[in-house]
Every structure is written in C-alpha cells, then in structure tokens.
C-alpha positions in Angstrom: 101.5 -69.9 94.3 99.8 -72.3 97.3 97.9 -69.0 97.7 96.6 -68.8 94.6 95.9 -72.6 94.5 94.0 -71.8 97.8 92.0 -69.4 96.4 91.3 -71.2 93.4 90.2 -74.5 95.7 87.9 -72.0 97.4 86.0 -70.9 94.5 85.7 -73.8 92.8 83.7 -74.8 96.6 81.9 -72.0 96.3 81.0 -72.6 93.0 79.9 -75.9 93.8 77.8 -75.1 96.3 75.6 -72.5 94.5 75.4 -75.3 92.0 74.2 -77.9 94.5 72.0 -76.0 96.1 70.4 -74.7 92.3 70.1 -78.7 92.1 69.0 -79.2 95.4 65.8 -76.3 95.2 64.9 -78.0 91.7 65.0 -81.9 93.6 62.5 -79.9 96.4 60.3 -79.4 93.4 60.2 -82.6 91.8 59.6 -83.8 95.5 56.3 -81.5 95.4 55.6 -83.3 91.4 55.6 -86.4 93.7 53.2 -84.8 96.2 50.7 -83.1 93.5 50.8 -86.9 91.2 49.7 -88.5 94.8 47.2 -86.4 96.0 45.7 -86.0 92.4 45.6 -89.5 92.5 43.8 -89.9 96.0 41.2 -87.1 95.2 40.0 -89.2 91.9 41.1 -86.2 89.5 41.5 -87.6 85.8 44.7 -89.3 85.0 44.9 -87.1 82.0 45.1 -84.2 83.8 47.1 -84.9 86.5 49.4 -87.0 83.5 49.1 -83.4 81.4 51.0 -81.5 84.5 53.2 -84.2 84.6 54.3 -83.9 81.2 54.6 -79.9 81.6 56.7 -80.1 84.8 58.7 -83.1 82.7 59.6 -80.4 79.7 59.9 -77.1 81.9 61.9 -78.2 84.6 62.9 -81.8 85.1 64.4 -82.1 81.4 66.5 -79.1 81.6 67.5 -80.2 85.4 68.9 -83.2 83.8 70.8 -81.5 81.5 72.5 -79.7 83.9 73.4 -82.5 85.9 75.2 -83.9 82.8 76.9 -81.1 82.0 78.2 -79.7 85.9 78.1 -82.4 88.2 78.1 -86.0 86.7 81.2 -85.0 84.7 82.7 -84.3 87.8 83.2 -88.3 88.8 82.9 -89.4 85.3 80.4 -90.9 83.7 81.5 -94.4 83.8 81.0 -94.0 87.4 78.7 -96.6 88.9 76.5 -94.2 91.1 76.5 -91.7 87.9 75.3 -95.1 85.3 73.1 -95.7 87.9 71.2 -92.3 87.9 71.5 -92.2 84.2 69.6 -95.8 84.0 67.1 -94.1 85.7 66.2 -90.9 84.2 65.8 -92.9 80.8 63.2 -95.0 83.1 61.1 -91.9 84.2 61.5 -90.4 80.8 59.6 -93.5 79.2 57.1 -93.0 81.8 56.3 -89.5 81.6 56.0 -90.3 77.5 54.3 -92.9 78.1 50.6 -93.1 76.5 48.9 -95.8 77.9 48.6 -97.2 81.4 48.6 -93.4 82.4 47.6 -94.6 86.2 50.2 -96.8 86.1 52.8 -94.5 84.5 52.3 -91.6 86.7 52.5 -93.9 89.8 55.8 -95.3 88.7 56.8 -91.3 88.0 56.4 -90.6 91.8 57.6 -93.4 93.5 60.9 -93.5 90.7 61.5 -89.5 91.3 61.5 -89.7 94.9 64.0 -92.5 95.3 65.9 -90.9 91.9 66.4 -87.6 94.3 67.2 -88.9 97.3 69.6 -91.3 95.4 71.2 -88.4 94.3 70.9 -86.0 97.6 72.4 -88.7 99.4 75.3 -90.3 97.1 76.2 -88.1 94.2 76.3 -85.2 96.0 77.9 -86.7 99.0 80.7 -87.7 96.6 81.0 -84.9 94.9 81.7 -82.8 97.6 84.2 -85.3 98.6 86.1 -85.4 95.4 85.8 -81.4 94.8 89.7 -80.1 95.3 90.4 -82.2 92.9 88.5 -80.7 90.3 87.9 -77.2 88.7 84.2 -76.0 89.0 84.2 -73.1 87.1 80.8 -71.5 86.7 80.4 -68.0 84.8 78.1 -65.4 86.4 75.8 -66.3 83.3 74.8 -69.8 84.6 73.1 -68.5 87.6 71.5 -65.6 85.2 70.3 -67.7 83.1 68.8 -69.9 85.9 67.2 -66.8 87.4 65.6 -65.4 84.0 64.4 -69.3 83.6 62.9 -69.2 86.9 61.4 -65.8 86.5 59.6 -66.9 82.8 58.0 -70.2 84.0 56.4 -68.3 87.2 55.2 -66.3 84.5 54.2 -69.3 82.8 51.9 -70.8 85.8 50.1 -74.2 85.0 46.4 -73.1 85.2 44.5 -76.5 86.1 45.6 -76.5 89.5 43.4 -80.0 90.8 45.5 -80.9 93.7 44.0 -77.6 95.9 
C-alpha cells in the first residue's frame, strides 16, 4: 500500500510540473506582451494599435491562462488563501484595464507594469507554495489537458496577429 501511495505522490509531482511549467511558458509570453506594450510605446506607434494587440493577446491567451489557474492550481491552497485573493484582486485590475476605453496610454501602461509584477508574484509565491504543499494533494490531469493545450497552441500560431509594429 505505501507503494502505491508512493507512486501516486509521484504522479501527482509529475503532474504538477507539466502543469507549472504549461503556466510558466504562458507567464514567458505575457512577459513578451509587456515587452511589445513598451516598445510600441517608445517607438510612438498608435495606442490603438498597440491597445488592439493587447486586447487579442487578453482574449487568446491571458483569459484562458487565468482560467486554468482557477481551475488546477489556485484550488490547490484554496481560494480563501491570502496569496491566491491577492492574485485574484489583481487579474480583475488588468482585466478593467485591458477593457478599458479611454485613457488607452494610460491603460496599457498600467497592463505592463501590473502583468509583470502579477507573474513574478505568482512565479515566485504561488508556485513556490504549491510545490510545497503538493503530497498533500491529488493533481490529477488526464492526457486531454495537455492535448487540448497543444491543439490550442497549434490554432492561434495559425491565427498570427498581422500588425506586427514593435519590429
């Protein structure tokens, strides 16, 4: 039986690092979003593009990233957890911003700064206590989530954004 509990501990690590490392590629993406929102910003492009991109990277990737983080990882320490509330509090801030209409300079400059210090918030902390807390919990992730994650991947480099103004 402490076998099979062995064995189960193991996957469920295994498991959770495929999933944090998922995260972890998306979060080196955002990071870029951060990147492309700067350097639009110090080559003069127009807000609206650059605040257009923003809103596409917003619905293809960060919304779903979220989602994801709700469902595998934040239920993990519970989501009364400080550090989870306090990641919460703050996609509801970038999502304002990225819907936001009016002050587009401002907006997208609050987008990049909030993003950064919302991923290496999480990097640093959630993650940290995750990986602290895992025997303790069951990560059980079917074949399909990583599928599904690959097909996703595989449509939206299909689906490139073609106003590329940060090269």
């Amino acid at each position: 039986m402490n076998l099979n509990k062995a064995e189960i501990n193991k996957e469920n690590k295994r498991n959770l690092e495929k999933l944090l490392s998922s995260l972890h590629r998306d979060h080196q993406q955002s990071l870029e979003l951060c990147w492309v929102i700067r350097e639009g910003i110090r080559q003069n492009v127009d807000s609206e593009r650059i605040k257009n991109y923003a809103n596409w990277y917003y619905i293809n990737e960060l919304e779903p990233h979220f989602e994801v983080e709700k469902e595998y990882i934040f239920s993990i320490l519970g989501m009364e957890n400080e550090m989870v509330k306090k990641v919460l509090t703050q996609q509801r801030r970038l999502k304002k911003h990225f819907t936001k209409e009016i002050e587009v300079e401002k907006a997208l400059s609050r987008i990049e700064e909030e993003l950064e210090v919302l991923i290496r918030y999480e990097e640093k902390n959630i993650f940290q206590a995750i990986r602290k807390n895992i025997p303790s919990f069951e990560i059980s992730l079917n074949e399909n989530f990583f599928l599904e994650e690959q097909e996703q991947e595989q449509e939206q480099e299909q689906e490139e954004w073609n106003d590329v103004f940060w090269q």
